[in-house]
C-alpha positions as semicolon CSV with decimal commas, in nm:
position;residue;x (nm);y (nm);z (nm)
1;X;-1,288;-3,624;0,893
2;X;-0,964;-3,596;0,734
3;X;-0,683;-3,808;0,866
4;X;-0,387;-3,578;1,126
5;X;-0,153;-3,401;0,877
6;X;0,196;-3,299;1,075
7;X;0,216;-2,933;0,925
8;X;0,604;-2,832;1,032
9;X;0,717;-2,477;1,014
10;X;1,116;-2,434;1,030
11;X;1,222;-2,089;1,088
12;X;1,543;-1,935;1,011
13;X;1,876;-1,862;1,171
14;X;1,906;-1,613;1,471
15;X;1,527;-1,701;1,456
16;X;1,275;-1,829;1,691
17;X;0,899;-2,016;1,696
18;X;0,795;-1,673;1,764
19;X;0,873;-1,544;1,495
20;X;0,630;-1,353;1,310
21;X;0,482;-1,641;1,027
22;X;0,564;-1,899;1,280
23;X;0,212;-1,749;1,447
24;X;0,068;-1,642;1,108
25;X;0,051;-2,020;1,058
26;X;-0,024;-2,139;1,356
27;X;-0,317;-1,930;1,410
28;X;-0,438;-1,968;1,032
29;X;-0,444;-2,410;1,130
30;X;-0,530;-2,355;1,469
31;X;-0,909;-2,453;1,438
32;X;-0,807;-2,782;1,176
33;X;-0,790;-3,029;1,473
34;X;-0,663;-3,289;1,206
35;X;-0,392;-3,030;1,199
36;X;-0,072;-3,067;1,416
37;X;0,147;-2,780;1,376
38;X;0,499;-2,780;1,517
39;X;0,787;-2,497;1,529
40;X;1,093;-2,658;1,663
41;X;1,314;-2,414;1,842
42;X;1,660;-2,482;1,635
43;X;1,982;-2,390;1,788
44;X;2,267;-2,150;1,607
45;X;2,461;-2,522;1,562
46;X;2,310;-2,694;1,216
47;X;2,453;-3,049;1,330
48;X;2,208;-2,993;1,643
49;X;1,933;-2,793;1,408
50;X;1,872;-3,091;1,142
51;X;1,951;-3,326;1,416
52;X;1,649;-3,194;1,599
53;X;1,436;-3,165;1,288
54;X;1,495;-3,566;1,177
55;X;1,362;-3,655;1,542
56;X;1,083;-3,411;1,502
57;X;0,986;-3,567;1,157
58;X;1,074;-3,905;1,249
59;X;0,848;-3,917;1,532
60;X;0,556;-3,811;1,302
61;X;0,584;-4,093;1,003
62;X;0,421;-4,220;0,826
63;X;0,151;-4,019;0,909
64;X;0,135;-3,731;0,632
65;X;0,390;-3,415;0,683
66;X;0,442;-3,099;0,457
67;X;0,698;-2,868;0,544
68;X;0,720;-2,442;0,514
69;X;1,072;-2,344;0,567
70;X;1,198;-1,963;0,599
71;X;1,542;-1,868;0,505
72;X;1,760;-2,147;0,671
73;X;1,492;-2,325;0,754
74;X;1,420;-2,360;0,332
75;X;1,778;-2,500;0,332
76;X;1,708;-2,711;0,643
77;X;1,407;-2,815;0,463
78;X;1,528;-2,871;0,168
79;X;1,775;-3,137;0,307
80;X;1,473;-3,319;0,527
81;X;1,238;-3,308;0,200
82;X;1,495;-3,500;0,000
83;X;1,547;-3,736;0,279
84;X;1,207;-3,806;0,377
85;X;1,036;-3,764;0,011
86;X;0,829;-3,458;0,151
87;X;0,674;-3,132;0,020
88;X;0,827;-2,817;0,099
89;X;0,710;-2,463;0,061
90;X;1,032;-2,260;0,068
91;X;0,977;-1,897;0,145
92;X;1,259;-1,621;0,087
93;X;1,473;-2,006;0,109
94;X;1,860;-1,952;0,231
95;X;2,074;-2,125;-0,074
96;X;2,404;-2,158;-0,013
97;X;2,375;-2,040;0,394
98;X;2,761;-2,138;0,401
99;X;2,834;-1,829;0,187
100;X;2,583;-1,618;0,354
101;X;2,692;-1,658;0,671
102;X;3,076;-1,559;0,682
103;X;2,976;-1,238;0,806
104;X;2,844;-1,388;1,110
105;X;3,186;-1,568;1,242
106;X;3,220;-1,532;1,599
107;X;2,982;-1,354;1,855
108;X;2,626;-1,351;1,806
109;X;2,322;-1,268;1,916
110;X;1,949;-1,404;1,891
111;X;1,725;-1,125;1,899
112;X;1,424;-1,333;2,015
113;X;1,553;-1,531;2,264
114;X;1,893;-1,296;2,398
115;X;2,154;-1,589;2,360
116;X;2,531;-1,500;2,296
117;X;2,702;-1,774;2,087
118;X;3,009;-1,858;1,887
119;X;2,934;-1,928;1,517
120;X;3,218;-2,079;1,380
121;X;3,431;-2,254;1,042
122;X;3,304;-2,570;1,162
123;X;2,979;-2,458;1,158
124;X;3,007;-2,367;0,838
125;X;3,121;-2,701;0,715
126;X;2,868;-2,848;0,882
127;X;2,635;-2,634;0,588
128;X;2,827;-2,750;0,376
129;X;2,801;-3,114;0,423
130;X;2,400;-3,007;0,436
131;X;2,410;-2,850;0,096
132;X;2,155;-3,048;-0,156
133;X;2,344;-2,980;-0,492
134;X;2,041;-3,044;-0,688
135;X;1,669;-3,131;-0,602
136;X;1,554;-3,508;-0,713
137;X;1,192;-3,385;-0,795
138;X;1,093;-3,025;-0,835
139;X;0,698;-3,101;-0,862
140;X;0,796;-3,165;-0,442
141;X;0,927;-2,785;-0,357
142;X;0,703;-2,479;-0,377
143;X;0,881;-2,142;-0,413
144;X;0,774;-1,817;-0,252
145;X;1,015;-1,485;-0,257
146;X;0,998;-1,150;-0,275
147;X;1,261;-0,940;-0,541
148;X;1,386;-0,663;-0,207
149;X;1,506;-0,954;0,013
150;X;1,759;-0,744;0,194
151;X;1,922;-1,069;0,312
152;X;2,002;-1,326;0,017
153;X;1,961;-1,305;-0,319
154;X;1,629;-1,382;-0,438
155;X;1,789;-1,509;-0,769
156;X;1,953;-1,824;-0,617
157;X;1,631;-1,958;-0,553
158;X;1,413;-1,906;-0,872
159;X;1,734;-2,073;-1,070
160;X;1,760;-2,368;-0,776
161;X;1,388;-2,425;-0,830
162;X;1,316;-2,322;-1,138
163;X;1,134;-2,649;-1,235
164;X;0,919;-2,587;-0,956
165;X;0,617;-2,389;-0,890
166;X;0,718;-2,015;-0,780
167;X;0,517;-1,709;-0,704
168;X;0,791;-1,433;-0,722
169;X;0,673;-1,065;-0,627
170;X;0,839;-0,802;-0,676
171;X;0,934;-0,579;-0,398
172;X;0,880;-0,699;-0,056
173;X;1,135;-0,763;0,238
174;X;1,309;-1,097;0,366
175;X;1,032;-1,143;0,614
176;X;0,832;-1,181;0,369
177;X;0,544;-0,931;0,359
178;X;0,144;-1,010;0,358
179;X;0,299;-1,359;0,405
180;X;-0,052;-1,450;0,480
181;X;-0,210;-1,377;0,178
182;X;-0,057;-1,690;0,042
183;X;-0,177;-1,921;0,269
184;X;-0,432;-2,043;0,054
185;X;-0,159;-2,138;-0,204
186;X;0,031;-2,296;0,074
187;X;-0,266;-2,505;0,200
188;X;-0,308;-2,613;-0,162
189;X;-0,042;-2,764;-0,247
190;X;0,038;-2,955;0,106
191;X;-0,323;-3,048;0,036
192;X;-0,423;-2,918;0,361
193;X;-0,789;-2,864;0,329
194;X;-1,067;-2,685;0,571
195;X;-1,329;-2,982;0,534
């Protein structure tokens, strides 16, 4: 029997572990009982967000982890794969959220969960301070994105990545659609296997 692999998914901002591929993946591990999945509920607040994922992480070394990150959480990710030398799939990834997400300044919103907040300029530094200029080894980060992302541009991320493997599709949404046709690919390269 394979050894437990920690399979984390990190969902984006204004986000939830509901959230749609949240349960795609759960479900798609959920009879691998070598498998434990976790979606950590992260906050509006990144200093609180990648303060919760390092715990999360933390807690599971050295055991094996691999990492799928949506949106923010591909940013999030992206920080905790550098730091912790782990795999990331990055999936429609947020690049430079700090940019991104001046429109949101002041009174928000989470659709899944109903919580008003502040976001603020400090919260934005906070990205900032987050930001991974450039990634140490590409072969590490696996690229998924669709060309109609109606949120960020899809572009930052094939040039950010470009050394590493990418399936770009044309069309699409920033959900991601028929996200789980590319499980497969996904279970490949965390090495996740059924056996």
């Amino acid at each position: 029997m394979p050894k437990r692999f920690h399979l984390f998914y990190i969902h984006g901002f204004n986000s939830s572990p509901q959230s749609a591929k949240a349960r795609i993946l759960g479900d798609a591990v959920a009879d691998m009982s070598w498998v434990q999945f976790h979606v950590p509920g992260l906050p509006y607040d990144p200093q609180r967000s990648i303060d919760i994922l390092k715990d999360a992480v933390e807690a599971c070394l050295p055991e094996p982890v691999g990492l799928v990150g949506s949106s923010m959480g591909g940013f999030y990710g992206t920080w905790l794969a550098e730091h912790y030398n782990l795999p990331l799939v990055l999936v429609n990834p947020a690049i430079r959220p700090y940019e991104l997400l001046q429109d949101y300044l002041g009174i928000n919103e989470n659709m899944y969960t109903g919580e008003r907040y502040e976001f603020t300029e400090q919260h934005i530094e906070i990205l900032r301070q987050l930001d991974v200029p450039r990634i140490t080894r590409p072969e590490r980060y696996f690229l998924l994105t669709q060309t109609a992302d109606e949120v960020l541009d899809y572009q930052q991320g094939v040039e950010k990545f470009a050394q590493s493997p990418q399936i770009v599709e044309q069309g699409g949404s920033h959900g991601f659609d028929h996200f789980e046709r590319h499980l497969p690919a996904i279970f490949s390269f965390l090495n996740i296997t059924s056996e």
